[in-house]
C-alpha positions as CSV (number, residue, x, y, z in Angstrom):
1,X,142.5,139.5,-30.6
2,X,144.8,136.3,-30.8
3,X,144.3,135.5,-27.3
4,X,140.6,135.5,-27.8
5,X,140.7,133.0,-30.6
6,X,143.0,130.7,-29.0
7,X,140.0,130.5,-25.9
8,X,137.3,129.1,-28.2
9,X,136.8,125.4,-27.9
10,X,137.6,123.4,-31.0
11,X,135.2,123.3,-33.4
12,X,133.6,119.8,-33.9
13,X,133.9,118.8,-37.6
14,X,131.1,117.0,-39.0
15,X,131.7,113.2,-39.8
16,X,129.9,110.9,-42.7
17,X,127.3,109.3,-40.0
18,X,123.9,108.7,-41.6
19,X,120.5,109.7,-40.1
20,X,117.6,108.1,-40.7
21,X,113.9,109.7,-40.7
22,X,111.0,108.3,-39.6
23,X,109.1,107.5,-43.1
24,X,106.1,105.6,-44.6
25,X,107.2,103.3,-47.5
26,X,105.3,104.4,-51.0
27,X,102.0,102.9,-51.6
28,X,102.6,101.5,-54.7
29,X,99.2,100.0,-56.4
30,X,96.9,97.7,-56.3
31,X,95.3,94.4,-58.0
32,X,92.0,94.8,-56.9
33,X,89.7,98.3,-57.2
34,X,88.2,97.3,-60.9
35,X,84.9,95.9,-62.0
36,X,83.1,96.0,-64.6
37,X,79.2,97.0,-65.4
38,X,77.2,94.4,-65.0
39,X,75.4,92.7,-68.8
40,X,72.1,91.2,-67.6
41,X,72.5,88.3,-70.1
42,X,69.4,85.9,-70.2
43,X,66.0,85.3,-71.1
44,X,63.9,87.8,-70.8
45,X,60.7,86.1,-72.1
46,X,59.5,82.8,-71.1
47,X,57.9,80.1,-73.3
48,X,54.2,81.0,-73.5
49,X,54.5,84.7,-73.4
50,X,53.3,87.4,-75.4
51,X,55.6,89.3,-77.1
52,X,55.3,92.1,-79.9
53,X,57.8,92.9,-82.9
54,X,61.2,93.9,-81.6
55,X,61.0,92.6,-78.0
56,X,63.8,91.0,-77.0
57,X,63.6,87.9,-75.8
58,X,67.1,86.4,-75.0
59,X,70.2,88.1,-74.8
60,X,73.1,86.1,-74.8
61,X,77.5,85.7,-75.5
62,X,77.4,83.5,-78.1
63,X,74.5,81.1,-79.3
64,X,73.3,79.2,-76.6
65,X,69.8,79.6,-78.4
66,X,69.3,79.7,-82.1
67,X,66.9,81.5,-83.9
68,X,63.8,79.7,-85.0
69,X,60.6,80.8,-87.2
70,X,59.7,84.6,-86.9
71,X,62.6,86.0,-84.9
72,X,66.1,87.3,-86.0
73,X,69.3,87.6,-84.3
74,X,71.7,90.5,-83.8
75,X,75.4,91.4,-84.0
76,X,75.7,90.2,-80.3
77,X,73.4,87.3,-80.7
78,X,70.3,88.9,-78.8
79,X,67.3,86.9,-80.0
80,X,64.2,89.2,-80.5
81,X,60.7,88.6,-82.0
82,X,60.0,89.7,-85.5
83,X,55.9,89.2,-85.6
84,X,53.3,89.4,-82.8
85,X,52.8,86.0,-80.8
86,X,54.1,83.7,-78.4
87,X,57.3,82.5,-77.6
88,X,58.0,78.9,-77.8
89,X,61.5,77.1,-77.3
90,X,62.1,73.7,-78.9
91,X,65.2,71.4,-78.7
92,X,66.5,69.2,-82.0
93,X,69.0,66.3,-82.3
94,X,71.1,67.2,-85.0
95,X,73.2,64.2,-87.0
96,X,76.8,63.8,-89.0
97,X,77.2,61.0,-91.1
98,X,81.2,60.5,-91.6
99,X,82.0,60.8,-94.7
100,X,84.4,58.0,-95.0
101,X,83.5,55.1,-92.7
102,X,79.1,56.6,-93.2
103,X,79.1,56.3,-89.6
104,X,76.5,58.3,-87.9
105,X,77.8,60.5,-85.0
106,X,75.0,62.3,-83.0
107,X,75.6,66.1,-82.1
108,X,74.5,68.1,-78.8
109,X,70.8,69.0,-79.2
110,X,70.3,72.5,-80.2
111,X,68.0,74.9,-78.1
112,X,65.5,77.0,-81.0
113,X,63.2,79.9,-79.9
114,X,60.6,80.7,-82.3
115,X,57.4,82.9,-82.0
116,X,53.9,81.5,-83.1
117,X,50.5,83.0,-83.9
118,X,48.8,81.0,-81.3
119,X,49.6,80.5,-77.5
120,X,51.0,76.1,-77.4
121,X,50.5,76.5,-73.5
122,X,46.6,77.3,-73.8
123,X,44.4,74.7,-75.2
124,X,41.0,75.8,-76.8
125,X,37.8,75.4,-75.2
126,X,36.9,72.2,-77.3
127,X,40.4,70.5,-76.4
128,X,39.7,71.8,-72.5
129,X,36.0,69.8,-72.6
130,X,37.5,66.8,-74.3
131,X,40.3,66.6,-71.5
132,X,37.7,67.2,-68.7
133,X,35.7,64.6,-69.7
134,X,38.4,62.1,-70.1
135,X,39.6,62.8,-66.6
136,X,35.8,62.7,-65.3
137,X,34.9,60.0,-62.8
138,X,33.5,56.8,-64.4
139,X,30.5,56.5,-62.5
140,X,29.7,60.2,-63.6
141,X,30.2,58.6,-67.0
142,X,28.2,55.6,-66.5
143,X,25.5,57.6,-65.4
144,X,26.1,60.1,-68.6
145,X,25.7,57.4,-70.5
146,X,22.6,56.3,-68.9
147,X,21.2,59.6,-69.3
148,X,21.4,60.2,-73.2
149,X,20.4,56.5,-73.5
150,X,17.2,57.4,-71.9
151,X,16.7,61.1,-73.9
152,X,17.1,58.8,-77.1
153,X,14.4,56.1,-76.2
């Protein structure tokens, strides 16, 4: 049994040599992959339209529009109507008077949306014949003139 161990080839003894795998580095995260939902800020009614109690007719961050006569303003600044009518915007200059040297220092114009009974845009039929007739030709109105001159004679 000696002689047969003493045949054998030497056994190879393992040495500290490092092998490397083939390997994907981690993924680690990313900065993009987030948005949010979208707010659809804006005017939502026009000057001129009809509205009815409660519609809303800007929503807005902040107060880029101030509330005017019959309309109020909620916790996030949405503008809606109050009373049935038409929306009308209107800007104003607003002043500040130092208080020490009384000079006068004139502000960025505000932007006010109020609703009113009656439509601004529409004139009535009276104001509509006025303007027509103003705008009429004046040999049309030469010869209207002729006309009731005769009818009176």
């Amino acid at each position: 049994m000696l002689s047969a161990l003493s045949t054998r080839a030497p056994r190879a003894t393992l040495s500290s040599v490092s092998v490397r795998f083939a390997s994907k580095k981690a993924g680690g995260s990313t900065s993009n992959g987030r948005d949010s939902n979208p707010k659809y800020l804006g005017v939502k009614k026009f000057g001129g339209e009809r509205v009815q109690p409660g519609a809303i007719i800007v929503r807005q961050r902040g107060t880029r529009f101030h509330p005017g006569e019959n309309v109020g303003m909620g916790v996030d600044h949405t503008i809606y109507a109050t009373v049935p009518g038409f929306v009308q915007f209107r800007s104003e200059t607003r002043h500040y008077v130092r208080p020490r040297s009384k000079q006068v220092k004139r502000l960025k114009p505000r932007q006010y949306i109020s609703v009113v009974a009656e439509n601004p845009n529409v004139l009535s039929r009276s104001e509509r014949l006025a303007q027509q007739q103003q705008q009429a030709d004046p040999a049309q109105q030469e010869a209207a003139a002729a006309q009731q001159q005769q009818q009176q004679q």
